[in-house]
N, C-alpha and C positions, 0 to 999 in steps of 0.2 A: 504494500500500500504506500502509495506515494505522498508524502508530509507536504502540504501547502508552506510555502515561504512566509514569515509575519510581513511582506508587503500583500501580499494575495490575502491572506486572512484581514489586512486594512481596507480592501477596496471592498470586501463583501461587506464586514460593519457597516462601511460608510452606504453601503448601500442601502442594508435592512434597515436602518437610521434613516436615509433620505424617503422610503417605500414608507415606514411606518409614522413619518410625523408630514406624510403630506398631508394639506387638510383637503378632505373634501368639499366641495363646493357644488352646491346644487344644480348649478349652469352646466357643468361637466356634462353631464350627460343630457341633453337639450340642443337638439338638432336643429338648425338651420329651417329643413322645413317644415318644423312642427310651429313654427313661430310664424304666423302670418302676419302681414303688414300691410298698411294703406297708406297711400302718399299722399303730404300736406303740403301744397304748394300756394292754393289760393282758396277763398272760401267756400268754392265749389267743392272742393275734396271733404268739405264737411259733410255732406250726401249722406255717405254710407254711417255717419254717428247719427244723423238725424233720424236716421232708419233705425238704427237700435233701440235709440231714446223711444220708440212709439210715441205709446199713450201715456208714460210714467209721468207724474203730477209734480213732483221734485226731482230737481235735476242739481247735481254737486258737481261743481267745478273746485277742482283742489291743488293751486299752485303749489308750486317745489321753494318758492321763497316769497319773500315780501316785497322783494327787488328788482325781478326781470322783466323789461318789458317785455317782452314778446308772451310771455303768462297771461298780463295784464290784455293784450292786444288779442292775442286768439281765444281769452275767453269773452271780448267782448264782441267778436266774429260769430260765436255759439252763440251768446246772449240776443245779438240782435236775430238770428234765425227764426231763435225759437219762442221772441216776440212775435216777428211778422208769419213765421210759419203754422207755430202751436200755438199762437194762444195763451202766452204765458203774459203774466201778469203783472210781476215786479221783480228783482232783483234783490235778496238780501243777502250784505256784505257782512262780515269780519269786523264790524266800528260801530261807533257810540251809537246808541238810535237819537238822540237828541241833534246830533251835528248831521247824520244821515235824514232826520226829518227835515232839516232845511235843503238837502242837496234833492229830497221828495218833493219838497212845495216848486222848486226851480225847477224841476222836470215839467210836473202839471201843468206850472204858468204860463205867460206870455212868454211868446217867439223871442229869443236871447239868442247874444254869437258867445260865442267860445271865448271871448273873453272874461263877460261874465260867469262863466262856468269856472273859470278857472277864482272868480272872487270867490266864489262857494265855497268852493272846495278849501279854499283857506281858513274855515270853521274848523277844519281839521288840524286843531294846533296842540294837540297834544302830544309826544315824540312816542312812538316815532309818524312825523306826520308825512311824510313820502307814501306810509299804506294806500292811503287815501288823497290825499295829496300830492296829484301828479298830473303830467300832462294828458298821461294815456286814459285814466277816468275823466280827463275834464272832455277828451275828444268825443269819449262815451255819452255824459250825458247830455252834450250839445245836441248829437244826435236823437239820446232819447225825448226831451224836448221838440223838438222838429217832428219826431214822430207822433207825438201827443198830440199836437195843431189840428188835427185832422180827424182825431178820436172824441166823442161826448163823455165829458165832466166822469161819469159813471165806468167807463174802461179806459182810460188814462193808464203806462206803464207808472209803476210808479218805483221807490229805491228806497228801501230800508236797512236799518240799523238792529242786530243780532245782538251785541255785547253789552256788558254787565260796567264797565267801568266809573260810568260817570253817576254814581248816584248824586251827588250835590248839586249838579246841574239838574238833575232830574227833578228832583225834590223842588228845586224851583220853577221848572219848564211846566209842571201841572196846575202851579196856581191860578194863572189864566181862562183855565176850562171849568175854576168852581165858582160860584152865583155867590150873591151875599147873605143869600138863606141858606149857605152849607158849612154853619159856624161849627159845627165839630168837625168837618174832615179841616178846613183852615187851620183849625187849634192843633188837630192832629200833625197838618202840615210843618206847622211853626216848631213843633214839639221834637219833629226829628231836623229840623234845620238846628235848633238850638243843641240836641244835641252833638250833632255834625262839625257845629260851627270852628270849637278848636282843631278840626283838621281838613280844613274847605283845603287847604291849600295843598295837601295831600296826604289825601284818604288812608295812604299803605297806612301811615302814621296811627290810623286808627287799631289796626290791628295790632302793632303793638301795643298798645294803650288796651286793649281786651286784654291780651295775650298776660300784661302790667296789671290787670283789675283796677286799671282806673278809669275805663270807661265800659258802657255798652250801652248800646241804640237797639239791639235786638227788638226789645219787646214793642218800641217807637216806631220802627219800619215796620212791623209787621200788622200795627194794628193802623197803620196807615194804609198800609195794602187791603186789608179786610173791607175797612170803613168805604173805600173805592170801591171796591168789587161790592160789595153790600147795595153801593150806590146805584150803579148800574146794573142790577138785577141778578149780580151775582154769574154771571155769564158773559163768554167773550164780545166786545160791542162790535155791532156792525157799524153803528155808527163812527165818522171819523172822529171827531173831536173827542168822543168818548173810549173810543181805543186808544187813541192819543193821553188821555189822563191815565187811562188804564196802565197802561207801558210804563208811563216814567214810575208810576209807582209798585211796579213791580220791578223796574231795576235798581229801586231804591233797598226793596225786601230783599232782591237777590247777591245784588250789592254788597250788604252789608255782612253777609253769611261769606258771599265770599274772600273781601277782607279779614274778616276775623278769622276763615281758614287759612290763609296764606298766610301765615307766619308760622304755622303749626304744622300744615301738610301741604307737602305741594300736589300729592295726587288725590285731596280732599277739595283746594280749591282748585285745580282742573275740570272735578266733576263737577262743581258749580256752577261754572260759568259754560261748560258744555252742555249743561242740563239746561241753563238759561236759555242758552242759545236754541236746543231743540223745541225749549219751552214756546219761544218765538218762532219757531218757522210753523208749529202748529195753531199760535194763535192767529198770526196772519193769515193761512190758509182758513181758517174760522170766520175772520174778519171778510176777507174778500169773497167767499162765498163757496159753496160745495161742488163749482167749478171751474176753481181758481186752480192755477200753478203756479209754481215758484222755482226761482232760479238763484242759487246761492253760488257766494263765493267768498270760500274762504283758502286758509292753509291746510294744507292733505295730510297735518297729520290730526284734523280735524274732520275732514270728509272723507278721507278712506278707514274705513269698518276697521275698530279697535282690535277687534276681535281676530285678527287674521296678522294681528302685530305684536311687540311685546308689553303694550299697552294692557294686555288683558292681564299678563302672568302680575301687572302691580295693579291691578283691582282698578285703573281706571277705564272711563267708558268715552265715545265723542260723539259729535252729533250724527255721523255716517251712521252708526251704530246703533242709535238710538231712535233717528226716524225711522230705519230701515224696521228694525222690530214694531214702533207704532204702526206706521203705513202700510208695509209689507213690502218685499225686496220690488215687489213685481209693480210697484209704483214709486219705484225710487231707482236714479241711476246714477251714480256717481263714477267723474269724471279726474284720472289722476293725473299731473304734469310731471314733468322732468327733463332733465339736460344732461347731456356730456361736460362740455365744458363752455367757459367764457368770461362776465362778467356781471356784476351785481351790485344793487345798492345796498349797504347795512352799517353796521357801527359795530367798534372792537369795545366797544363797553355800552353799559345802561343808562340811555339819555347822550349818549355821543353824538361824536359829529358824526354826520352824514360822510359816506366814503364812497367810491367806486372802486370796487376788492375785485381781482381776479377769481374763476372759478377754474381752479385747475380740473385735470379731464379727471373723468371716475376710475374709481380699480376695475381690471377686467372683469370679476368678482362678483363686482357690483352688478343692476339690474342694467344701469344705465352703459355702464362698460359693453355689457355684452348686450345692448342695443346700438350703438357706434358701432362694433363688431359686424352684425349685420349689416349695418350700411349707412356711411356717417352723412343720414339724412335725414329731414324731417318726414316724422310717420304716425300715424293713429295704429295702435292695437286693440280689438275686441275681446275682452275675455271670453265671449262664448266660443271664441275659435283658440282659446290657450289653455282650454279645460281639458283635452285631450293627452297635453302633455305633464306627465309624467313629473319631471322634474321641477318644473313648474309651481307643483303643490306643496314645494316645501318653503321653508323661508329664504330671504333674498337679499340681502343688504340694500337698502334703496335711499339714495338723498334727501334730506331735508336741511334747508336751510334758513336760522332764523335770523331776527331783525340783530342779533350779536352774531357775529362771525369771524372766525379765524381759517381766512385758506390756508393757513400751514400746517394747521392740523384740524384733520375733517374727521380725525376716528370716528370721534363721536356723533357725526353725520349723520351715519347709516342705521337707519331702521331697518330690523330685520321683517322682512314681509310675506303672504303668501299673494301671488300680486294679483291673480285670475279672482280670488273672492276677496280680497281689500278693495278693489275698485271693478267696476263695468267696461269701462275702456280707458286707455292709456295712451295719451297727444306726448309724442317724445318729439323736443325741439333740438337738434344735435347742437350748433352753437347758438348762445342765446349774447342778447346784451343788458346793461344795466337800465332800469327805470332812470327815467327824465321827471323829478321828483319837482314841484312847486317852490319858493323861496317862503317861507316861512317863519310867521313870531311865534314861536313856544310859549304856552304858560305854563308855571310851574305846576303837576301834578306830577303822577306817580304814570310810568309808560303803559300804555293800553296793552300792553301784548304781556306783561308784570306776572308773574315772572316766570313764563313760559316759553317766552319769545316767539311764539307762532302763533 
């Protein structure tokens, strides 16, 4: 028997060593033509998503950041479709409903250019205010304006507000729609402002002040919410002015829960203000009638299904997740974004400056890597044609990127996904560029996106 050499017994180690710590990766085995694709070149190639969407009543549009134009731009390419095609009805965004109610009455009203649009949209001065504050929404709702002119009073598009942030504004924005015969919800009003009052300038502050036992407004907000809902018959208002009260004071209720939970969990106030936000897309569907649609747009890792992420394994839930179980999948379709590589707007801290960051390209690894692989072009994918495959069904590492970002280190980028049941179809932009963000006066509060960053 022939004795191997200890260099020949080195190259086998090294080899059982390189064999046994490769990792595998779920792509590995995911064939080229199990993966079909449809090309995005002009808004004509939306066709075959329009065909998907059907009849689905909610439709989720869910950017890969808070910063890329072309996000912001193709989902308002979808958005206008499936105004002028389905029937949809409003648009609701990822931002305050209060500052989102005025960029609503601007829509409605009188024929305005794009200049004005772009004043609006400057209500949006909370940081980070580029979300909403930008050119590519003011081009939007110049548009949806224009298309309004033409529409009676009664089916007008219209653009709301989802989020939970501003209760203090809210708390004030409702006093207008009460009479002076409604001296207890008034007194109620004043009672949670005065609570409020030592931290108008920022709310977080209040949480520690709970967190401190030296404050709490619980029982104020909530029985300000009551006394409203009591008012109006205890049921979602169809009427406007009266959903209009309705809202601000439930973002006051939900508001305040969920400050006092962000200081103590962060995946306690995630589900707050996701539960808000679903709370909202079902009351507006309520509000606008049993024939209404709605078209949201937020962050994907808000619209694509918790449940197929590692979102689930820490007990949190989002709104993809939670319509889908209210409404049923089969009237809901959510829409995921993503890039290879490019450019983006964000901030390397909380309340920073505005930046234009490199997005370096993805790992091959990654969903996006081995969508560049394919073909470094723009494409739509349908999930009913990516359930066949295999590999597919496991998890995926997928981009996210929030309003804080470091391209030098993205580790912590990637969400692992299973991608065919996290989302409906998948709009992949191979290079993208940074939003054309508004110039902007900040006032001091606490960032809308606090502390999630999506």
């Amino acid at each position: 028997m022939r004795l191997l050499s200890s260099r020949s017994w080195l190259i086998i180690l090294i080899c059982i060593i390189s064999v046994g710590c490769k990792k595998e990766n779920a792509l590995d085995s995911v064939a080229a033509g199990d993966v079909p694709t449809h090309p995005l070149n002009s808004s004509q190639d939306l066709d075959i998503l329009l065909q998907q969407i059907g009849n689905a009543r909610i439709v989720l549009l869910g950017e890969a950041s808070h910063g890329t134009s072309e996000f912001y731009t193709w989902r308002a390419e979808i958005s206008k479709r499936l105004m002028q095609e389905k029937g949809f009805n409003a648009i609701a965004v990822e931002g305050e409903w209060a500052d989102s109610y005025r960029v609503n009455n601007f829509i409605k009203g009188p024929q305005k250019d794009s200049a004005a649009a772009v004043e609006v949209l400057k209500e949006y001065n909370r940081w980070p205010t580029w979300m909403w504050g930008n050119y590519e929404v003011a081009s939007l709702i110049t548009w949806m304006n224009n298309f309004n002119q033409t529409k009676p009073a009664s089916n007008k598009a219209g653009f709301y507000g989802l989020d939970v942030y501003c209760l203090w504004e809210s708390s004030q924005e409702l006093m207008p729609y009460l009479s002076a015969s409604d001296t207890a919800i008034v007194s109620a009003s004043q009672q949670v402002q005065q609570c409020f009052q030592p931290f108008s300038a920022d709310p977080q502050q209040y949480g520690y002040a709970v967190a401190n036992a030296s404050a709490n407004c619980r029982a104020q907000a909530t029985n300000l919410w009551n006394m409203i809902l009591a008012k109006t018959g205890n049921v979602t208002a169809t009427n406007e002015a009266q959903f209009v009260m309705q809202q601000n004071a439930l973002v006051v209720k939900n508001g305040e829960e969920y400050y006092r939970q962000s200081v103590s969990s962060y995946e306690g106030s995630w589900n707050v203000r996701d539960r808000h936000m679903a709370q909202t897309v079902r009351r507006l569907l309520e509000h606008m009638g049993p024939n209404s649609k709605l078209n949201v747009w937020e962050h994907k890792t808000h619209v694509g299904d918790a449940r197929y992420t590692d979102m689930a394994t820490q007990g949190m839930v989002n709104v993809g997740q939670l319509v889908r179980e209210e409404f049923g999948e089969q009237n809901v379709f959510a829409v995921g974004f993503g890039t290879y590589q490019g450019s983006v707007i964000a901030s390397n801290s909380w309340g920073g400056a505005i930046q234009i960051m490199p997005v370096p390209p993805s790992p091959a690894s990654s969903w996006e890597g081995f969508l560049h692989r394919l073909s470094p072009a723009n494409k739509i994918l349908l999930s009913s044609e990516l359930r066949n495959s295999a590999g597919l069904q496991n998890s995926i590492g997928h981009r996210a990127i929030g309003v804080v970002y470091n391209p030098g280190n993205e580790q912590g980028n990637y969400v692992p996904s299973v991608i065919p049941k996290r989302y409906d179809a998948f709009v992949f932009i191979d290079q993208t560029s940074a939003l054309h963000p508004i110039p902007i006066q900040m006032r001091k509060e606490p960032p809308d996106t606090y502390p999630s960053g999506y």
